[in-house]
TORNU-737369 format. One record per atom (N, C-alpha, C, O): chain; atom name; residue number from 1; x, y, z. Coordinates in Angstrom, 3 decimals, always signed. Layout:
+--------+-------+-----+----------+----------+----------+
! chaine ! atome ! num !     east !    north !       up !
+--------+-------+-----+----------+----------+----------+
!      A !    CA ! NUM !        X !        Y !        Z !
...
+--------+-------+-----+----------+----------+----------+
//
This chain:
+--------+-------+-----+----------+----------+----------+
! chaine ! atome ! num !     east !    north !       up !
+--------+-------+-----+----------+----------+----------+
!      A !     N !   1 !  +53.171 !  +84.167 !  +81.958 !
!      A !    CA !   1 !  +52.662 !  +85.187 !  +82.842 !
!      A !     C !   1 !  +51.901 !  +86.205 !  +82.012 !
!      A !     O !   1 !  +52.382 !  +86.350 !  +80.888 !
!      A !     N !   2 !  +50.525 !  +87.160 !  +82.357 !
!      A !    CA !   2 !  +50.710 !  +88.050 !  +81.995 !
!      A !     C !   2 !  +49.751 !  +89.010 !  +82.935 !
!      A !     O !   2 !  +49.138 !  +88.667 !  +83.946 !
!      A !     N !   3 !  +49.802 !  +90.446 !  +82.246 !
!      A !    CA !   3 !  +49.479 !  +91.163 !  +82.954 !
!      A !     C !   3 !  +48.081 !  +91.695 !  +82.870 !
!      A !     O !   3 !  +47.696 !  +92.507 !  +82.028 !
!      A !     N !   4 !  +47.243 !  +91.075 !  +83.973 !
!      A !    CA !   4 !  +45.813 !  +91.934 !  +83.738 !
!      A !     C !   4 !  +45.685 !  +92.622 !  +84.566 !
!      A !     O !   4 !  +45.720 !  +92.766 !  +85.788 !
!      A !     N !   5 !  +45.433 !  +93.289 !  +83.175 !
!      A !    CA !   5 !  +45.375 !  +95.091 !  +83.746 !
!      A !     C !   5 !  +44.660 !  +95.336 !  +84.662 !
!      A !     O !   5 !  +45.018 !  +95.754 !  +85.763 !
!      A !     N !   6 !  +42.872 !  +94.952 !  +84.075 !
!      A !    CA !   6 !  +41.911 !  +95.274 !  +84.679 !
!      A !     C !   6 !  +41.929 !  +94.635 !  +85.930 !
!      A !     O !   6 !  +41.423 !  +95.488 !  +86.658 !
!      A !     N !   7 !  +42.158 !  +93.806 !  +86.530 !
!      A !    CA !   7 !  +42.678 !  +93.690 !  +88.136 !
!      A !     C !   7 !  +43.572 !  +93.580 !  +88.629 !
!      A !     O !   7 !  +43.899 !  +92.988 !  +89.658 !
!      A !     N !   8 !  +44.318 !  +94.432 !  +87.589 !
!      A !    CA !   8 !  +45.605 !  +95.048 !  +88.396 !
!      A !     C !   8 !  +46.473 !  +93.770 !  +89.015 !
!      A !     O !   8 !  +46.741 !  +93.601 !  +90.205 !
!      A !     N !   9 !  +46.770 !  +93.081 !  +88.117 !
!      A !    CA !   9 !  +47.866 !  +91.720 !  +88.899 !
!      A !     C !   9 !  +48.341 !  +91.158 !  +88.306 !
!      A !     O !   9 !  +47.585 !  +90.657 !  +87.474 !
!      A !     N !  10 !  +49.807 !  +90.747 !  +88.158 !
!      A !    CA !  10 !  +50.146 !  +89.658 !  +87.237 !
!      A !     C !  10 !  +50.292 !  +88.320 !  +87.274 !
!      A !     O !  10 !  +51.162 !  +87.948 !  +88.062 !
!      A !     N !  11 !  +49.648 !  +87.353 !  +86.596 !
!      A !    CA !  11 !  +48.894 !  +86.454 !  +86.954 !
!      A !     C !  11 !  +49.950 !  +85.218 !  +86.107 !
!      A !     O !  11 !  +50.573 !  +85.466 !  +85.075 !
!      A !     N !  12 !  +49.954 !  +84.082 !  +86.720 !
!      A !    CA !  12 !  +50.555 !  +82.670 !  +85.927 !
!      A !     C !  12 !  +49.922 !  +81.717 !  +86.573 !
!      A !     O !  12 !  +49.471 !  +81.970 !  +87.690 !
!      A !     N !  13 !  +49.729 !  +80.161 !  +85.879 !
!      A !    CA !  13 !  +49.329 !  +79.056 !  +86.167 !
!      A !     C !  13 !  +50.466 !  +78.254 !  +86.131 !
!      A !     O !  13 !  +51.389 !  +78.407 !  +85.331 !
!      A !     N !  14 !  +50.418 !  +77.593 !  +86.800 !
!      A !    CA !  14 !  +50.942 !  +75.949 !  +86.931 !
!      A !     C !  14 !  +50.372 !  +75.204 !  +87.078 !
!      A !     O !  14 !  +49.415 !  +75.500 !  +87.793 !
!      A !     N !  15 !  +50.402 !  +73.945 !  +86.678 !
!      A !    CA !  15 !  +49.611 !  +72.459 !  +86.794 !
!      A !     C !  15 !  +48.236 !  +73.055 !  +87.368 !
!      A !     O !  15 !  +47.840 !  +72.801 !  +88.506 !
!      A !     N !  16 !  +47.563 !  +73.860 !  +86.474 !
!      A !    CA !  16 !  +45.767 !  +74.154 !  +86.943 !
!      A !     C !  16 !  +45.621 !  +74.948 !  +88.004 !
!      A !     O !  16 !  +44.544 !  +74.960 !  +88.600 !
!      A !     N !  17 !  +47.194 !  +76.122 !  +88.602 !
!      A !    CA !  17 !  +46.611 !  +76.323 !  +89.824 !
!      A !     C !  17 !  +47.326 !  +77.821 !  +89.701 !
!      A !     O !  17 !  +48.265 !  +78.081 !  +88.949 !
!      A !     N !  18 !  +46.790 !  +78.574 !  +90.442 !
!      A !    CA !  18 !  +47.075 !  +80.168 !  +90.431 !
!      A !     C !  18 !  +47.958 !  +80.832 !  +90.959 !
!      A !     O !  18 !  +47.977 !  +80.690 !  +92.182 !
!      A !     N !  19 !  +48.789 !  +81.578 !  +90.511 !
!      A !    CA !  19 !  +49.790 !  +82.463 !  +91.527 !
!      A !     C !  19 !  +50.007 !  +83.712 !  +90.984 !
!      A !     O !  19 !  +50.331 !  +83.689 !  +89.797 !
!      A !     N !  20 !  +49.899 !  +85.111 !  +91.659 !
!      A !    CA !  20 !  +49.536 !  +86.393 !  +91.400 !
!      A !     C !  20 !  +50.323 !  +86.890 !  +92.579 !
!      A !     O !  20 !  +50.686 !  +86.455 !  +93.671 !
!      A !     N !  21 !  +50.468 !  +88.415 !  +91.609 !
!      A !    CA !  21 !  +51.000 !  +89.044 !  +92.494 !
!      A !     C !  21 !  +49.582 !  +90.902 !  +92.272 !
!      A !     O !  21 !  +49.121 !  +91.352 !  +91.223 !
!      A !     N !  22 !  +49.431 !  +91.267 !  +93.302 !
!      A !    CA !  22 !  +48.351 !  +92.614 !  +92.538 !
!      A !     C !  22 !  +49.208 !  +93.457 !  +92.922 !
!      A !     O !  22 !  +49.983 !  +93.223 !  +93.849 !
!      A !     N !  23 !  +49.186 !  +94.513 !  +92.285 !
!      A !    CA !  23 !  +50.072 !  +95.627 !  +92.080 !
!      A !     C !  23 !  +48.701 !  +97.429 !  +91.938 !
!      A !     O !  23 !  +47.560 !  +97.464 !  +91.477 !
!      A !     N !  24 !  +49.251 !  +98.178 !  +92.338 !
!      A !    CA !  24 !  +48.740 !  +99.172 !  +92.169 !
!      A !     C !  24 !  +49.825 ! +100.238 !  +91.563 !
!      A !     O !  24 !  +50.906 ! +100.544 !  +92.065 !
!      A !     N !  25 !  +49.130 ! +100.817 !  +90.109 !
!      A !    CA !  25 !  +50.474 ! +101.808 !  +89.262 !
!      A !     C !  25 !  +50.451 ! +103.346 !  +90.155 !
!      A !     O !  25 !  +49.638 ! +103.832 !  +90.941 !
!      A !     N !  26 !  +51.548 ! +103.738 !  +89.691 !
!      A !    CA !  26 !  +51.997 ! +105.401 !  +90.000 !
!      A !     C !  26 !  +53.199 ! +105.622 !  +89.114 !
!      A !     O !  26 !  +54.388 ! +105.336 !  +89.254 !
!      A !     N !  27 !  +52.609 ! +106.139 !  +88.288 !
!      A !    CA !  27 !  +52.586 ! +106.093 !  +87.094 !
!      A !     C !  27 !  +53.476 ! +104.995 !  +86.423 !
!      A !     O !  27 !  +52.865 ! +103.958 !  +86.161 !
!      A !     N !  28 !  +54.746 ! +105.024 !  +86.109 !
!      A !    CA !  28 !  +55.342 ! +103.638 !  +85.451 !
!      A !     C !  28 !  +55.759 ! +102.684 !  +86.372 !
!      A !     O !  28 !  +56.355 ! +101.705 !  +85.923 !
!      A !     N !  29 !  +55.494 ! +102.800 !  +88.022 !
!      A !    CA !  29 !  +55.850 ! +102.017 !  +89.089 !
!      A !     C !  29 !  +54.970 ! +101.149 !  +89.274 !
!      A !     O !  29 !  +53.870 ! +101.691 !  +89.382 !
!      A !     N !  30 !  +54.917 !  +99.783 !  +89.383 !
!      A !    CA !  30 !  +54.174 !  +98.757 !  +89.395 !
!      A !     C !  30 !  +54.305 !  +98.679 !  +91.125 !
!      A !     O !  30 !  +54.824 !  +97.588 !  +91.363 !
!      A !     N !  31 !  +54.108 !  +99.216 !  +92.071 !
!      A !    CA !  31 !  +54.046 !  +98.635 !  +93.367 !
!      A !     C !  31 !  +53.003 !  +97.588 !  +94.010 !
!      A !     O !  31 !  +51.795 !  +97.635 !  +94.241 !
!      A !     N !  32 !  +54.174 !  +96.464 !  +94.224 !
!      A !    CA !  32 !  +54.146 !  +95.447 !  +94.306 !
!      A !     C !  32 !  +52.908 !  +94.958 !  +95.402 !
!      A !     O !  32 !  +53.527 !  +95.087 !  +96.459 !
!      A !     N !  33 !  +51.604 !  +94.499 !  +95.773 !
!      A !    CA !  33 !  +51.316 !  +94.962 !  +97.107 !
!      A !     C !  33 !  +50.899 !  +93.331 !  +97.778 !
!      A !     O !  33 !  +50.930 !  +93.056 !  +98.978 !
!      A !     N !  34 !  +50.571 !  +92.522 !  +96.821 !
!      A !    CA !  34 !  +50.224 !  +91.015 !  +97.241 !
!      A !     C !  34 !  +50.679 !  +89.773 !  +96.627 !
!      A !     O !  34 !  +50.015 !  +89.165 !  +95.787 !
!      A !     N !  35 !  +52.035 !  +89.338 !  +97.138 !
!      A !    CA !  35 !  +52.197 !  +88.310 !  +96.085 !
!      A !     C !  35 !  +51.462 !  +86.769 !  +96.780 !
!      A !     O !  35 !  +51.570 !  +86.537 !  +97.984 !
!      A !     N !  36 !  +50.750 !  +85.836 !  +95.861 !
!      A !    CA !  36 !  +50.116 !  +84.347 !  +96.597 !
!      A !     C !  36 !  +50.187 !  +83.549 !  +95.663 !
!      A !     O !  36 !  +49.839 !  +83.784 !  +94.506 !
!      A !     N !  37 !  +50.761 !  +82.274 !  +96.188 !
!      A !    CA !  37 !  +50.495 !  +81.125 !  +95.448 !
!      A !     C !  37 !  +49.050 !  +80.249 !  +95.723 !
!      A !     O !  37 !  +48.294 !  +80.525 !  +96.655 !
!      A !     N !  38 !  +48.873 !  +79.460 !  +95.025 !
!      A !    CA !  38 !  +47.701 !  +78.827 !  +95.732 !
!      A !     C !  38 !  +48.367 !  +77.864 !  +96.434 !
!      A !     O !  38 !  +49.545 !  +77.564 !  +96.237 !
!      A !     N !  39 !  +47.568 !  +77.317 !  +97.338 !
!      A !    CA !  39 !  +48.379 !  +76.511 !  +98.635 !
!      A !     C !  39 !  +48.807 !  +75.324 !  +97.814 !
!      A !     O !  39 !  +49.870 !  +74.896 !  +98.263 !
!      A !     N !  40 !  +48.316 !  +74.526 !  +96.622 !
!      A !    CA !  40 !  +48.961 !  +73.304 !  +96.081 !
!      A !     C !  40 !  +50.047 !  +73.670 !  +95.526 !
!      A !     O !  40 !  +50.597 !  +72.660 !  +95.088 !
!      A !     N !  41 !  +50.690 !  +74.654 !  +95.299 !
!      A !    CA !  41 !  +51.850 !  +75.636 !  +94.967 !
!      A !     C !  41 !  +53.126 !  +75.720 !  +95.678 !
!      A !     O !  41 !  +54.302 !  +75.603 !  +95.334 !
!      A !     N !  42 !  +52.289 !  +76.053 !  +97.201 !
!      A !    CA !  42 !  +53.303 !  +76.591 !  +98.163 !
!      A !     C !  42 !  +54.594 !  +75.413 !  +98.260 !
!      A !     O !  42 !  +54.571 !  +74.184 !  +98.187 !
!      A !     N !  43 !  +55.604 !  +76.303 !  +98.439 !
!      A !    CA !  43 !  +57.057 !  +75.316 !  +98.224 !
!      A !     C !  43 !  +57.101 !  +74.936 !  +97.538 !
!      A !     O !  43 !  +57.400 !  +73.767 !  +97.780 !
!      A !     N !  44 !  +56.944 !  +75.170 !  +96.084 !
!      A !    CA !  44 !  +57.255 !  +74.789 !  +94.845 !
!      A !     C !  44 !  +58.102 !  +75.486 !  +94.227 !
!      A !     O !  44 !  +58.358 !  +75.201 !  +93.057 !
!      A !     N !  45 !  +58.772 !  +76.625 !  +94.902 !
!      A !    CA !  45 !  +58.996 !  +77.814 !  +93.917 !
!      A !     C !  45 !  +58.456 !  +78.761 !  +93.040 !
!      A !     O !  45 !  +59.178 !  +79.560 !  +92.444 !
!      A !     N !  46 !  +56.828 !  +78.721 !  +92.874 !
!      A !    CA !  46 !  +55.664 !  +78.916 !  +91.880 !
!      A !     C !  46 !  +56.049 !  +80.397 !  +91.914 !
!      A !     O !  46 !  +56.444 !  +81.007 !  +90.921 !
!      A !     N !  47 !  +55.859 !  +81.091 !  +93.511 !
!      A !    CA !  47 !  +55.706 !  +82.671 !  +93.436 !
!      A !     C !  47 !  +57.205 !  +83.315 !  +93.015 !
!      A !     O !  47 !  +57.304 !  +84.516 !  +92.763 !
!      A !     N !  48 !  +58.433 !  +82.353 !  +92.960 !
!      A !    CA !  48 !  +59.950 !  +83.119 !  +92.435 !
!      A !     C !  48 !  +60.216 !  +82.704 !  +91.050 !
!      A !     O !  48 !  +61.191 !  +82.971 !  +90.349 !
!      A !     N !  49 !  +59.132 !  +81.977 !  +90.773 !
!      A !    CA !  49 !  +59.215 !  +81.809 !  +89.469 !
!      A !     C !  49 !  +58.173 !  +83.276 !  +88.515 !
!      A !     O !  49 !  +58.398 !  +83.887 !  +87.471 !
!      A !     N !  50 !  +57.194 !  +83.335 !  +89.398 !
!      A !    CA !  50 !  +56.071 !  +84.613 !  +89.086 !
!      A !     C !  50 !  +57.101 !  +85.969 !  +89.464 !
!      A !     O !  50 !  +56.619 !  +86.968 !  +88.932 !
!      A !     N !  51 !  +58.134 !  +86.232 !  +90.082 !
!      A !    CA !  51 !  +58.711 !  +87.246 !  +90.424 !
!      A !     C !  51 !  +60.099 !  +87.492 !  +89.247 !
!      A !     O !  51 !  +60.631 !  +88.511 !  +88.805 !
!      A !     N !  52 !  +60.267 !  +86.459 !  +89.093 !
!      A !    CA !  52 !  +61.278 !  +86.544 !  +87.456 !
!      A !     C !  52 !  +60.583 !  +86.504 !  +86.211 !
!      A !     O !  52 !  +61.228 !  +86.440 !  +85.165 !
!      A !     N !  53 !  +59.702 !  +86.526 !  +86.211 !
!      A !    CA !  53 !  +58.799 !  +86.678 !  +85.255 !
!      A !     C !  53 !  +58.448 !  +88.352 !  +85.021 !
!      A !     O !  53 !  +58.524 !  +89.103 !  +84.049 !
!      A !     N !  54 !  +58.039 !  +88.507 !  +86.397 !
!      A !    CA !  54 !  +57.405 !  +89.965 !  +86.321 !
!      A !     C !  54 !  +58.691 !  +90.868 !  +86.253 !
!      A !     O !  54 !  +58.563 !  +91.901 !  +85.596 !
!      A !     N !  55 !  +60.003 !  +90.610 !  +86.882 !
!      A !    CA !  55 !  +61.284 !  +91.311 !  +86.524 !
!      A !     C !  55 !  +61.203 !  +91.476 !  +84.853 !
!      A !     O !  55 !  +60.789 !  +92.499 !  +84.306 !
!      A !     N !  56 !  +61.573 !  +90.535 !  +84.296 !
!      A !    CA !  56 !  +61.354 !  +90.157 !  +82.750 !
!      A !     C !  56 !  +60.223 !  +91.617 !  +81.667 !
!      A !     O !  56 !  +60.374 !  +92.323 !  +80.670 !
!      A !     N !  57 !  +59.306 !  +91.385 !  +82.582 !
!      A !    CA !  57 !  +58.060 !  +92.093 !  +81.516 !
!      A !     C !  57 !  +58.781 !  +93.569 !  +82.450 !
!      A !     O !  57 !  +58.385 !  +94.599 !  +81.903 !
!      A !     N !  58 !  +59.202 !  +93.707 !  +83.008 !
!      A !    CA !  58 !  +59.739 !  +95.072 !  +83.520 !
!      A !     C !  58 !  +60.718 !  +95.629 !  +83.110 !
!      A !     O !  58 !  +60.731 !  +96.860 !  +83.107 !
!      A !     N !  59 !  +61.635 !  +95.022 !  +82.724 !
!      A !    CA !  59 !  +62.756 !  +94.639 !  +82.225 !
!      A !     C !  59 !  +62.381 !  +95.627 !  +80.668 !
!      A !     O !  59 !  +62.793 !  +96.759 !  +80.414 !
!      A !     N !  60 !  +61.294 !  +94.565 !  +79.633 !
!      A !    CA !  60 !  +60.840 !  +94.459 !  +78.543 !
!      A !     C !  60 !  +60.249 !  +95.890 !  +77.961 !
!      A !     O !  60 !  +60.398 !  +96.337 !  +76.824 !
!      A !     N !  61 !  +59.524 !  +96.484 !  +79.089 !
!      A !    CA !  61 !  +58.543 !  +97.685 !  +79.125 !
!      A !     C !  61 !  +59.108 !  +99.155 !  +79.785 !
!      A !     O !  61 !  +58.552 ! +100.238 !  +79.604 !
!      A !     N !  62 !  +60.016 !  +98.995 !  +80.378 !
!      A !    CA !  62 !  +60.825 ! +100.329 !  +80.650 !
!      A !     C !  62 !  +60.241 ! +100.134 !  +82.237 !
!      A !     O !  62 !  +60.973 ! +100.759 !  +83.004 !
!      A !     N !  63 !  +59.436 !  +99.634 !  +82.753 !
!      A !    CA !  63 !  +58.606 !  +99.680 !  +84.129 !
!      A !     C !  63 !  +59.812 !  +99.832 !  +85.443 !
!      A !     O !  63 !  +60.998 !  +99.832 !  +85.116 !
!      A !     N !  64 !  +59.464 !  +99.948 !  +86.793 !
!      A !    CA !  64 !  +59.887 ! +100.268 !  +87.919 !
!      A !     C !  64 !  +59.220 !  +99.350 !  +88.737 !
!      A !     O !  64 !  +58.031 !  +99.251 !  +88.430 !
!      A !     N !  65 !  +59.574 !  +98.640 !  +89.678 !
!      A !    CA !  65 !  +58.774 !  +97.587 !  +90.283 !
!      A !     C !  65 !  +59.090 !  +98.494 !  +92.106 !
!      A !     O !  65 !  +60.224 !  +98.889 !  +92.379 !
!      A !     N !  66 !  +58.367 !  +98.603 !  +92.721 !
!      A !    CA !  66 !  +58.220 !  +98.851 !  +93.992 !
!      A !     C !  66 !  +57.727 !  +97.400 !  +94.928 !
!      A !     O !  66 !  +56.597 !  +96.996 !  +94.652 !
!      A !     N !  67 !  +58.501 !  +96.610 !  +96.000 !
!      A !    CA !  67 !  +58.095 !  +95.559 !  +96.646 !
!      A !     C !  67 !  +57.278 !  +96.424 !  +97.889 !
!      A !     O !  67 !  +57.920 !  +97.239 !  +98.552 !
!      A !     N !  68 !  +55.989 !  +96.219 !  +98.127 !
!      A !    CA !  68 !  +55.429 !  +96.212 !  +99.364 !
!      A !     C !  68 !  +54.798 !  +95.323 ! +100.372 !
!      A !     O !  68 !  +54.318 !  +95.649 ! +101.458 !
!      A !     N !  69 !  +54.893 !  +93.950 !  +99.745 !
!      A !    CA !  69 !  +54.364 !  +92.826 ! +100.552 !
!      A !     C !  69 !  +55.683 !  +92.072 ! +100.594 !
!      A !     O !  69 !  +56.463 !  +92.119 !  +99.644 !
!      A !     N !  70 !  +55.929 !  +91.375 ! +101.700 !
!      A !    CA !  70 !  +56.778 !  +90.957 ! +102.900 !
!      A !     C !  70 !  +57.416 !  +89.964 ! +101.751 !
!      A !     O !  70 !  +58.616 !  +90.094 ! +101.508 !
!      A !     N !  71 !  +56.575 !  +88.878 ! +100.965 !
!      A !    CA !  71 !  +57.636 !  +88.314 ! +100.017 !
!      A !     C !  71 !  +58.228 !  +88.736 !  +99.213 !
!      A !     O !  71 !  +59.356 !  +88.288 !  +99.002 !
!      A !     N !  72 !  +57.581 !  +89.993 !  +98.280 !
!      A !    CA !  72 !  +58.464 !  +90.852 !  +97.035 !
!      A !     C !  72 !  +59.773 !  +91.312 !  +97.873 !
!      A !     O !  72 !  +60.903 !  +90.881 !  +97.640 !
!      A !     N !  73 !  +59.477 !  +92.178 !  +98.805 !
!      A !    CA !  73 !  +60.733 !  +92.661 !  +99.527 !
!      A !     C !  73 !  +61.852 !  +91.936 !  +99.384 !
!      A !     O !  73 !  +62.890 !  +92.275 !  +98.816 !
!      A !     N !  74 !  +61.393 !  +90.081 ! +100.367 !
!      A !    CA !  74 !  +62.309 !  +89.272 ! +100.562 !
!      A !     C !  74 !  +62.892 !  +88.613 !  +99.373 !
!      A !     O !  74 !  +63.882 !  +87.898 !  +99.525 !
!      A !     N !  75 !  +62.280 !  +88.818 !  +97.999 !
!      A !    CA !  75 !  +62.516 !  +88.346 !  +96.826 !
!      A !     C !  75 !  +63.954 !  +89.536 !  +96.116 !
!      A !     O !  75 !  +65.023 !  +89.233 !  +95.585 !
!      A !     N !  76 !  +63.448 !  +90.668 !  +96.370 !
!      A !    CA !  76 !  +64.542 !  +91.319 !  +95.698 !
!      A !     C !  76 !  +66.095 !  +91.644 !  +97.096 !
!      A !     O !  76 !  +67.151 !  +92.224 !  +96.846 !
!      A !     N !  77 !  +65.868 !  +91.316 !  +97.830 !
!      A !    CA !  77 !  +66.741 !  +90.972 !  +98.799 !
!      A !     C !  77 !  +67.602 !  +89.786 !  +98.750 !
!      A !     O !  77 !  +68.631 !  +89.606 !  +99.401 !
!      A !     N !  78 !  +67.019 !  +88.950 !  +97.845 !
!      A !    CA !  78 !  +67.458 !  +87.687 !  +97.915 !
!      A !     C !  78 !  +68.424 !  +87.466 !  +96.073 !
!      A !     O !  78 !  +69.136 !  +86.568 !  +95.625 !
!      A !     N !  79 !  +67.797 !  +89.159 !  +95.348 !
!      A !    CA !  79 !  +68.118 !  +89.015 !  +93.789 !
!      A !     C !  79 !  +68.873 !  +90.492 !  +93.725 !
!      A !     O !  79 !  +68.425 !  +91.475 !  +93.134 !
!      A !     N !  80 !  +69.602 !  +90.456 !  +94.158 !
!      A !    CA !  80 !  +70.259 !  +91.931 !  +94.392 !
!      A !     C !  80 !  +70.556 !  +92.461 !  +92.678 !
!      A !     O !  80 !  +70.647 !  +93.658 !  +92.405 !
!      A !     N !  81 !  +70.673 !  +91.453 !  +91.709 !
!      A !    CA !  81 !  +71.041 !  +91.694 !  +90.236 !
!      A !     C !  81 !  +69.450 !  +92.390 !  +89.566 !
!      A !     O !  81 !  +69.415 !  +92.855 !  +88.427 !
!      A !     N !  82 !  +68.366 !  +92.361 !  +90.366 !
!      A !    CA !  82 !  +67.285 !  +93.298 !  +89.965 !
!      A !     C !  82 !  +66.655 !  +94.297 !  +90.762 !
!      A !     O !  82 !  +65.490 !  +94.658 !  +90.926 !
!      A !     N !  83 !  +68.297 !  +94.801 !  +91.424 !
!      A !    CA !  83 !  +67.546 !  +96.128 !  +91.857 !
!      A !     C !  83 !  +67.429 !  +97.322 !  +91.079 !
!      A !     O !  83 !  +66.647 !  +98.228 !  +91.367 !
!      A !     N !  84 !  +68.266 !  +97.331 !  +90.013 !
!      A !    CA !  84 !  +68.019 !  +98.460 !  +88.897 !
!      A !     C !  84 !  +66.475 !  +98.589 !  +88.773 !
!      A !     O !  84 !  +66.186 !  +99.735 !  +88.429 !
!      A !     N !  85 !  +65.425 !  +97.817 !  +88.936 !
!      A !    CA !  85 !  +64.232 !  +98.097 !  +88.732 !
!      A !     C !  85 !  +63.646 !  +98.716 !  +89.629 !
!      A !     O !  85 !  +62.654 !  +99.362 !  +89.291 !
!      A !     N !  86 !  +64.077 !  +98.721 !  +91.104 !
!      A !    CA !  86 !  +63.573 !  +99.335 !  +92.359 !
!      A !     C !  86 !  +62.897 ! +100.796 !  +91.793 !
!      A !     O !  86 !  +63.582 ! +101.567 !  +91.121 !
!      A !     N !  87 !  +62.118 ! +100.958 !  +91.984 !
!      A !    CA !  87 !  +61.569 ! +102.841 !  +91.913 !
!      A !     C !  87 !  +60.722 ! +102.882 !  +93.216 !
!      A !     O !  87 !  +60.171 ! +103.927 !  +93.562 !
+--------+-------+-----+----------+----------+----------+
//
């Protein structure tokens, strides 16, 4: 995974294909605002694999993760062991 900055999203591949999440900062809060797999992705697990990832580099960096799109939400709902990151 990593994080580009300049469009604001954190980005991973699998087998040639894209999954991102874009985020907009305030100040050390990464709020969360679009997470997508690409459709050869979907049901693969691709985007909860991109969401433990981005826990990880949050984790790593002192960061605060805010969920605002309908899957982050349902992701940390579903990972109650990373709500310490909630801001």
């Amino acid at each position: 995974m990593i994080d580009n900055v300049e469009r604001q999203r954190f980005e991973a591949s699998e087998n040639g294909h894209l999954v991102f999440a874009d985020y907009r900062l305030r100040g050390n809060v990464h709020l969360l605002t679009h997470v997508e797999a690409d459709p050869a992705l979907r049901g693969t697990g691709a985007a909860a694999r991109l969401m433990e990832a981005i826990v990880a580099h949050a984790r790593a960096h002192g960061l605060k993760l805010q969920p605002r799109c309908s899957y982050a939400v349902a992701w940390f709902r579903r990972h109650p062991e990373a709500g310490d990151l909630l801001g």
